[in-house]
C-alpha positions as CSV (number, residue, x, y, z in Angstrom):
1,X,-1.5,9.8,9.6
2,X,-2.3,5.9,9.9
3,X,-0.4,4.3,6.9
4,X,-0.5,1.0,5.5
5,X,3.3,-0.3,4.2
6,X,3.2,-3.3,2.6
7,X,6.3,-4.9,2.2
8,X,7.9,-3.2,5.2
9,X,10.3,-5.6,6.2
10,X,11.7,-5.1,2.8
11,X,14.7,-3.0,1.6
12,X,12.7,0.3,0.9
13,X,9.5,-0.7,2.9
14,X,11.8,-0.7,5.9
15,X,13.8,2.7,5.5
16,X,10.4,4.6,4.3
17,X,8.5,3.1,7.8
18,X,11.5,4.2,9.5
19,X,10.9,7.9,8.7
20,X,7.5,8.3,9.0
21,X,7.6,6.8,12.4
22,X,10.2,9.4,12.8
23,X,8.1,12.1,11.4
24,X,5.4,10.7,13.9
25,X,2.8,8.8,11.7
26,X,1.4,5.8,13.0
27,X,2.7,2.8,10.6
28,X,1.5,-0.7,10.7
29,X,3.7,-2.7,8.6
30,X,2.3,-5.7,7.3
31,X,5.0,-8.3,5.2
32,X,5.1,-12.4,4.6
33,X,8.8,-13.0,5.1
34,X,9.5,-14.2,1.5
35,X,12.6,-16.5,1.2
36,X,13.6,-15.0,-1.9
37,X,16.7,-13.7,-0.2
38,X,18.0,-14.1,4.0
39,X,15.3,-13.9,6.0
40,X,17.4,-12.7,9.1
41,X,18.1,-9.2,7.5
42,X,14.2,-8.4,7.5
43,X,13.7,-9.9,10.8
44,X,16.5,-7.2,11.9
45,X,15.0,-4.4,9.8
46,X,11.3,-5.3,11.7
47,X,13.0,-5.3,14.9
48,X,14.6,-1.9,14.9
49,X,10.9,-0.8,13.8
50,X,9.5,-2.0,16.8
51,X,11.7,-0.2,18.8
52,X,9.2,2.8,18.0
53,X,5.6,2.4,19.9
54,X,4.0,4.1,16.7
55,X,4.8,0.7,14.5
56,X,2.6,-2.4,14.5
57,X,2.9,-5.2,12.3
58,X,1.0,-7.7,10.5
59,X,2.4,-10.7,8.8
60,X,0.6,-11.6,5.5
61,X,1.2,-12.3,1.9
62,X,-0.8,-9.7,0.0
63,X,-1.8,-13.0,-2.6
64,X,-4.1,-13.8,0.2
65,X,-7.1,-11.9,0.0
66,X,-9.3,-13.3,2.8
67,X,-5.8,-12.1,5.1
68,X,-5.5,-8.8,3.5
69,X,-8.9,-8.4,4.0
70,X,-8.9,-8.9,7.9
71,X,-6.1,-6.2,8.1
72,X,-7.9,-3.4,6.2
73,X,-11.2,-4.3,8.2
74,X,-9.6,-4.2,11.7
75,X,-8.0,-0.6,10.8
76,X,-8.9,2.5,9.5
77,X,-5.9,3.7,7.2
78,X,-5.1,7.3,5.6
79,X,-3.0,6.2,3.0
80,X,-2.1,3.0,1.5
81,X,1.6,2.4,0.5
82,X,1.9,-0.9,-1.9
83,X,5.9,-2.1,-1.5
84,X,4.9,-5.5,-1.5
85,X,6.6,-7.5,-4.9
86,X,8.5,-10.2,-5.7
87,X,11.4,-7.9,-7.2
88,X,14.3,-9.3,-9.6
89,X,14.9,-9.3,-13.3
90,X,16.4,-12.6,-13.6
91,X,14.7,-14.2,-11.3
92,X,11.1,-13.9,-13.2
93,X,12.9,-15.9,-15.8
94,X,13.4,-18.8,-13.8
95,X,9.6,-18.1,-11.2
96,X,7.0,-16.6,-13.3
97,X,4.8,-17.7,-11.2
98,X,5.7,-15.9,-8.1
99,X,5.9,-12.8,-10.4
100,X,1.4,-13.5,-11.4
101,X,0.8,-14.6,-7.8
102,X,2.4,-11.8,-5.9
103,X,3.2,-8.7,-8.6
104,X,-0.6,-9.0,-9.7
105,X,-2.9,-11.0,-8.2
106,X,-1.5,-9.6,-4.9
107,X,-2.0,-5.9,-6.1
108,X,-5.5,-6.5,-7.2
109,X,-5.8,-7.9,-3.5
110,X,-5.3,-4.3,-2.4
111,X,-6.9,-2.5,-5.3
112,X,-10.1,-4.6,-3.8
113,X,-9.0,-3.4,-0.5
114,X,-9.3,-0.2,-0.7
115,X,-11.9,-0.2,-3.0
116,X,-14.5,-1.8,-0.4
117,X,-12.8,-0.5,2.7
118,X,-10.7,2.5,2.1
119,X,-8.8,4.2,1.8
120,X,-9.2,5.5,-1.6
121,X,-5.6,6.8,-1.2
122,X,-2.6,4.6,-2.7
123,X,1.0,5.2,-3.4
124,X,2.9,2.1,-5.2
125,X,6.2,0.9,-6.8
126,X,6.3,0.8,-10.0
127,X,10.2,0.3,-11.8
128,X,12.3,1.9,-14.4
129,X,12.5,-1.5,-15.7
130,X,8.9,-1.0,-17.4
131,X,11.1,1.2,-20.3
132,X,12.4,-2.3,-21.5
133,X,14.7,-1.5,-24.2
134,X,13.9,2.4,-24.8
135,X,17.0,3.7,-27.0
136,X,16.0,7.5,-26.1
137,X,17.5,8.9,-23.2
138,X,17.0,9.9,-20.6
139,X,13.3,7.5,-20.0
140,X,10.6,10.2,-19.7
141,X,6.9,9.4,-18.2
142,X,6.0,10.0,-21.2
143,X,7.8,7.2,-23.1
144,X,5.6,4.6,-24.2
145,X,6.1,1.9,-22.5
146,X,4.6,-1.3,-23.8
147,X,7.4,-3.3,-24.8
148,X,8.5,-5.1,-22.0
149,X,11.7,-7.0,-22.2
150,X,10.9,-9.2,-18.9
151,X,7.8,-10.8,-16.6
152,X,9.0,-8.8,-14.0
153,X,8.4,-5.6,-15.9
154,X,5.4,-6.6,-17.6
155,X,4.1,-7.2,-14.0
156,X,4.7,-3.4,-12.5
157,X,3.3,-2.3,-16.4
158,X,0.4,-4.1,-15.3
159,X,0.2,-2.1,-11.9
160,X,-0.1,1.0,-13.7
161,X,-2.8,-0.5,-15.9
162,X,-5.2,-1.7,-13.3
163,X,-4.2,1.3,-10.8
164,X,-5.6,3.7,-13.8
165,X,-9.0,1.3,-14.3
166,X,-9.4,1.5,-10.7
167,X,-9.0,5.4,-10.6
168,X,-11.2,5.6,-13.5
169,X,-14.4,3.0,-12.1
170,X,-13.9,3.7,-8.2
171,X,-12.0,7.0,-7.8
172,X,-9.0,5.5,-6.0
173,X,-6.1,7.9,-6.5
174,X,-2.7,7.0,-7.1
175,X,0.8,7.6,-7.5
176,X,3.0,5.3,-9.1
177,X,7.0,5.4,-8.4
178,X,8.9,4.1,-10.6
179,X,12.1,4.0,-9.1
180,X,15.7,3.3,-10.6
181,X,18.3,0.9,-9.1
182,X,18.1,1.7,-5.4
183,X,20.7,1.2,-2.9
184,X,21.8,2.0,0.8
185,X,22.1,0.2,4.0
186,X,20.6,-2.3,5.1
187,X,19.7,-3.4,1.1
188,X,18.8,-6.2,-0.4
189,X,21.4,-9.6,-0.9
190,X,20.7,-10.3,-4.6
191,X,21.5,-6.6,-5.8
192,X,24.9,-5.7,-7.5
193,X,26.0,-3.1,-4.5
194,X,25.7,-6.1,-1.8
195,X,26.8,-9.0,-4.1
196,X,29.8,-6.8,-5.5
197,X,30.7,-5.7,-1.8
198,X,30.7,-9.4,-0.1
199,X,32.5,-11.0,-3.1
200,X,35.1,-8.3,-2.8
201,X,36.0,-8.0,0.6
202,X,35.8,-12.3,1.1
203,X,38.9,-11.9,-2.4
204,X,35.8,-14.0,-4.3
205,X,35.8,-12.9,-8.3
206,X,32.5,-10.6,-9.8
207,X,30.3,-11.5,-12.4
208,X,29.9,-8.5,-14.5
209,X,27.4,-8.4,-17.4
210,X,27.6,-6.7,-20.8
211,X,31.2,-6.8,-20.8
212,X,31.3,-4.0,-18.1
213,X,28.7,-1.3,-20.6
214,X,25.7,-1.5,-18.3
215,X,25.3,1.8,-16.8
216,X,22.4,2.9,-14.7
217,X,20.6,5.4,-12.9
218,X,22.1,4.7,-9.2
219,X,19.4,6.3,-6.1
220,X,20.4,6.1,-3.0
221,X,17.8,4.9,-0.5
222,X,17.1,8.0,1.1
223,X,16.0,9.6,-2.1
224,X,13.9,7.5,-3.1
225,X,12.2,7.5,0.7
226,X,11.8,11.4,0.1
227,X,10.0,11.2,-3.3
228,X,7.8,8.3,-1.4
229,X,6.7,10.7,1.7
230,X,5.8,13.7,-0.9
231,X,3.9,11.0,-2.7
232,X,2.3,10.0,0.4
233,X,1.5,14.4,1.5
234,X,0.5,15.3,-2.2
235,X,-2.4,13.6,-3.4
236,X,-2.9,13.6,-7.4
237,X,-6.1,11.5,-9.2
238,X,-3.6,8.8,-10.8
239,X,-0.1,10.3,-11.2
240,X,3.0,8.5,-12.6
241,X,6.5,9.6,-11.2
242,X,10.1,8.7,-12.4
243,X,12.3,8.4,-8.7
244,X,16.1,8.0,-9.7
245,X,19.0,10.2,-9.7
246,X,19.0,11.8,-12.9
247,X,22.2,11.0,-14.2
248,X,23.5,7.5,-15.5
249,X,26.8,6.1,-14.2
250,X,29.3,3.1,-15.8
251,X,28.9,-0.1,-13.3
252,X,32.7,0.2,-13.8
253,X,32.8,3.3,-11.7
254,X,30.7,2.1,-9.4
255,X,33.1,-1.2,-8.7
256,X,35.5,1.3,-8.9
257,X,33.8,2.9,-5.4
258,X,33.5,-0.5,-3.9
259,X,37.3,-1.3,-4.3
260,X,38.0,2.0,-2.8
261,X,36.2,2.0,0.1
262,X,37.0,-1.9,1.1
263,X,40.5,-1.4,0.1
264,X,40.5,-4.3,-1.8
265,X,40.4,-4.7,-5.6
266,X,38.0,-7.0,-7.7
267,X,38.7,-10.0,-9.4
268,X,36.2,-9.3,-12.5
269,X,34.8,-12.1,-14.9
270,X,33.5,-10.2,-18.4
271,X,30.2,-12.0,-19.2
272,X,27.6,-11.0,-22.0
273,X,24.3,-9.7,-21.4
274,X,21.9,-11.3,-19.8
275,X,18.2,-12.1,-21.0
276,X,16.3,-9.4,-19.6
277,X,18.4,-6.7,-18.7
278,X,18.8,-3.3,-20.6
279,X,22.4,-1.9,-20.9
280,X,21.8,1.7,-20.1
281,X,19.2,3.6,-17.5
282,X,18.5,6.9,-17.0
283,X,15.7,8.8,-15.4
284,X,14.6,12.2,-16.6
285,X,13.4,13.3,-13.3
286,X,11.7,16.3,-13.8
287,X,8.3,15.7,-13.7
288,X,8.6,14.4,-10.1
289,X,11.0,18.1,-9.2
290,X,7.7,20.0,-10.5
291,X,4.5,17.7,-8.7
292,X,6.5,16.7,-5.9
293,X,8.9,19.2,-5.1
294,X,11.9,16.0,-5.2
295,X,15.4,17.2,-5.1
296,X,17.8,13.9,-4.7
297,X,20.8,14.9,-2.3
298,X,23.3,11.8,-2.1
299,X,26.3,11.2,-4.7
300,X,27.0,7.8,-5.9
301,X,30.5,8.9,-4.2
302,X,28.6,9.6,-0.8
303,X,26.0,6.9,-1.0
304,X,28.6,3.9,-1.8
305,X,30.7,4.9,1.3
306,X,27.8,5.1,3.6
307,X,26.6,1.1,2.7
308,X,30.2,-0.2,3.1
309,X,30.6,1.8,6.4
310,X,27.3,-0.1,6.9
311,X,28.3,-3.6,5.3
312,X,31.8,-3.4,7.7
313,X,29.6,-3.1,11.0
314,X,26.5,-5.2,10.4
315,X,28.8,-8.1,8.8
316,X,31.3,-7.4,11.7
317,X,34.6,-6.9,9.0
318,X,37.5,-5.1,9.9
């Protein structure tokens, strides 16, 4: 297949390109470089990409429609895969408008995209941060969901909203993926894993929030990059999917991982909840085992030892 990744110089955009062009689909990956975090790690995730004759790119902001537009009409694409978002809890607090530009008026870009030039085929990220603050557990797809606790989640809420419209006026067919704290190699700066990791191993102290009683729903990358390829083989009419683990785990334990694996302990500051977060996530993933035939493989035991191995060697520490 010909697919479109949006976003692919990002965190998950990256590692899902990665193995389709190892599966041998044709991938053009089309991203704008956002400054939200270093630039340099998704110029080196686009240049191992290009190491593979299979993978084009295209660099545009999905908030430009006239762009967008040029992209769809100069290729003919089987499937549509929407990574593109400004992504970060706290952050929409402080950028709301990055959050309307990109989050929405960006995916309406490509709802129009492939609403006048195909394909009618589209697989997007949605989050497990759409729950809000759900006290039954585990979050189900069939949760209502329309209590948002921040813009960021109201923004992927409103991807599921128009995704449904635009199944319902112009038969576009979707799946939405809503996935649950992500992590691997090669991941994103601002996220716990990374900011834990560097602040540990350079003896710097860790902010920790809720007093150390947030637990989440930990997924390692390649999980998540499974339940995106079924999503991109098994097309449904407009389909909502919970990607996570399936279990929740204390962030203690998890800083607990880090410290073993750097050899180093943490110097941990206690802080209270922050606007915005949720203490608890946990994805009841069984929906997504049925439709999509997802299994997740990788321990949070596993998974942690495989991005510090990374960290060590990218970052060059002994």
């Amino acid at each position: 297949m010909k697919i479109l990744v949006t976003g692919s110089a990002g965190f998950i955009g990256f590692h899902l390109s990665k193995a389709l062009l190892e599966r041998g689909d044709t991938v053009l990956g089309l991203d704008n470089y956002s400054d939200y975090y270093d630039v340099s790690i998704k110029k080196d995730r686009t240049k191992i990409l290009k190491e593979n004759n299979n993978f084009s790119e295209a660099v545009c902001d999905i908030s430009n429609f006239d762009s967008l537009k040029k992209v769809f009409e100069k290729n003919k694409f089987d499937v549509v895969v929407n990574l593109a978002a400004q992504a970060g809890v706290r952050y929409s607090l402080e950028k709301p408008g990055v959050y309307e530009n990109t989050n929405i008026k960006g995916f309406l870009n490509v709802l129009e995209c492939c609403r006048h030039m195909g394909p009618k085929r589209l697989v997007y990220a949605s989050s497990s941060s759409v729950y809000g603050a759900n006290k039954k557990l585990p979050f189900s797809e069939e949760d209502r969901v329309d209590n948002p606790i921040s813009l960021y989640a109201a923004s992927k809420k409103s991807n599921e909203l128009m995704a449904f419209t635009y199944n319902h006026l112009f038969g576009i067919k979707s799946s939405g993926l809503r996935f649950f704290t992500v992590y691997g190699p090669m991941g994103r700066p601002d996220m716990a894993l990374f900011l834990f990791t560097k602040a540990i191993s350079e003896g710097k102290p860790i902010n920790v929030f809720n007093n150390g009683e947030m637990e989440r729903d930990f997924t390692y990358v390649d999980d998540i990059v499974s339940g995106l390829i079924a999503s991109i083989d098994t097309p449904f009419e407009y389909e909502i999917f919970n990607l996570g683990r399936g279990e929740s785990r204390k962030l203690t334990d998890f800083i607990k991982l880090i410290e073993k694996n750097l050899g180093k302990k943490a110097d941990v500051n206690m802080l209270p909840i922050q606007p915005g977060d949720v203490p608890k996530t946990f994805s009841d993933i069984s929906k997504a085992k049925e439709k999509l035939g997802y299994s997740p493989k990788t321990s949070i035991e596993e998974g942690i030892k495989k991005f510090v191995d990374w960290y060590k060697e990218y970052y060059k520490i002994s």
